[in-house]
C-alpha positions in Angstrom: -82.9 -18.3 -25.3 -84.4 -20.1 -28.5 -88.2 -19.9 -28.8 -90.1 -21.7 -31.4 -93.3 -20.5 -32.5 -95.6 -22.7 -34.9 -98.5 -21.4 -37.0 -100.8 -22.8 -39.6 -102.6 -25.0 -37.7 -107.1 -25.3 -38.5 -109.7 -27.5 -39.4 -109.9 -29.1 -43.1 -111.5 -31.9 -44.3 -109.8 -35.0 -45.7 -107.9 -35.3 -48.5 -107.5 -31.3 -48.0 -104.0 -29.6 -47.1 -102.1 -27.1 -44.9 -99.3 -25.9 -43.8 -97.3 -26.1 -41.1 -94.6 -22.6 -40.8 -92.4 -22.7 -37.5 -90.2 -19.5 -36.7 -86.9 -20.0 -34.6 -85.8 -17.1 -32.2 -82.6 -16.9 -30.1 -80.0 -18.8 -31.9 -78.3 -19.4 -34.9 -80.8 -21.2 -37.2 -78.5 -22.8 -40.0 -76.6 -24.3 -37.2 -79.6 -26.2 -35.6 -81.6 -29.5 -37.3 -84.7 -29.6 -37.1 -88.3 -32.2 -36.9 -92.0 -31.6 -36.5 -93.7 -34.2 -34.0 -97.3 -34.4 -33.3 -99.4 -35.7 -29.7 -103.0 -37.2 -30.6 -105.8 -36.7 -27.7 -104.8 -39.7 -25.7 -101.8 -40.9 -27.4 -97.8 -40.5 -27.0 -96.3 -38.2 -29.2 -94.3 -39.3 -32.4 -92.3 -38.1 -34.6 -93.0 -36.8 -38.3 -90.8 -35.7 -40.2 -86.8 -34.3 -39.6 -84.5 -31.7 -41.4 -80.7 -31.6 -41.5 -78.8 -27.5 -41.8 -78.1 -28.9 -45.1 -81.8 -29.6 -46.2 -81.2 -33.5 -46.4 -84.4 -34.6 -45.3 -86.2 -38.0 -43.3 -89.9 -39.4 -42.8 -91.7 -41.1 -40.4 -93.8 -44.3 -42.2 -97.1 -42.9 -41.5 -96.6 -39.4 -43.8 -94.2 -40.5 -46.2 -95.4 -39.4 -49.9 -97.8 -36.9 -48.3 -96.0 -34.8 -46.0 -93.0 -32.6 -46.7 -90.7 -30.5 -44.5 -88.3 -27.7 -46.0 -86.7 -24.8 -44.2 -85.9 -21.3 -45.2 -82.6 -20.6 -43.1 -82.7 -16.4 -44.3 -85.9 -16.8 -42.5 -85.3 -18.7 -39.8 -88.6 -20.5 -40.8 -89.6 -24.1 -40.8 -92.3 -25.8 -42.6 -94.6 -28.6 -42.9 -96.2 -29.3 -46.5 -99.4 -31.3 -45.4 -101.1 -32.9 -48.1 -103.9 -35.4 -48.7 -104.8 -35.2 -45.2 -106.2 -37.8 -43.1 -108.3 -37.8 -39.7 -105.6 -39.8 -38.6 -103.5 -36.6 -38.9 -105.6 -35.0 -36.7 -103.3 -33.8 -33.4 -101.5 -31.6 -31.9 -98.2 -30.5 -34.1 -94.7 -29.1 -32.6 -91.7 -28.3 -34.4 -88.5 -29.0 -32.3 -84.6 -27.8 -32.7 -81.6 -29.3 -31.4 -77.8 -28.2 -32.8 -75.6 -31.1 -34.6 -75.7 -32.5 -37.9 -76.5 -35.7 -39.7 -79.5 -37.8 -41.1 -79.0 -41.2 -38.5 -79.0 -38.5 -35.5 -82.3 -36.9 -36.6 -83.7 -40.4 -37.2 -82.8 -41.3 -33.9 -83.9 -38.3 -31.8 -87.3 -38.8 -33.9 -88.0 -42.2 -32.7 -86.8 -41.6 -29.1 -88.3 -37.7 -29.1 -85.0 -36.3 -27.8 -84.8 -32.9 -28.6 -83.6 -29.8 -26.8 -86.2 -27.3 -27.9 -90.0 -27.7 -28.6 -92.1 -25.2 -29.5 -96.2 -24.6 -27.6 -97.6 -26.7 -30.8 -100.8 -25.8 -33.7 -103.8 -27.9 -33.6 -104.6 -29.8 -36.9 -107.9 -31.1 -36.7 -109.1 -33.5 -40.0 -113.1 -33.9 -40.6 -114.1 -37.2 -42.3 
């Protein structure tokens, strides 16, 4: 059964930082790509940022140049570099797994939110 547990969530003020760590349970990590999404009080939820096995990596338009997502696969362990943080930013973040490979795919399943496994999210709240 995969779980996915995020941490790392909090309060910071703008132009601050955090960061995101998500742990994967239940299946083989390497195998697995992976993205972070985040839900806004009242809005839909989008897409952030995506991570092949291989480390190859993809941006949504909104974070690009502040925002960075690595994994640790001897961990099991995602992450989400936040940096120069905005109140925009402020939401609810979920990392999310799916197994397959490839850049367009992750691109894809970001835009259209289609992927197998989400985790119970971290709130990341931005003061002006």
């Amino acid at each position: 059964q995969v779980q996915l547990v995020e941490s790392g969530g909090g309060t910071v003020q703008a132009g601050g930082s955090l960061r995101l760590s998500c742990v994967g349970s239940g299946y083989i990590f390497s195998d697995y790509f992976m993205g972070w999404f985040r839900q806004a009080p009242g809005k839909e939820r989008e897409g952030v940022a995506g991570i092949d096995s291989d480390g190859s990596t993809t941006y949504t338009e909104p974070v690009k140049g502040r925002f960075t997502i690595s994994r640790d696969n001897a961990k099991n362990t995602l992450y989400l570099q936040m940096d120069n943080l905005k109140p925009g930013d402020t939401a609810m973040y979920y990392c999310a797994a799916d197994p397959g490979k490839g850049l367009a795919t992750i691109r894809y399943r970001l835009l259209e939110k289609k992927f197998g496994h989400w985790g119970q999210g971290t709130q990341v709240t931005v003061s002006s």
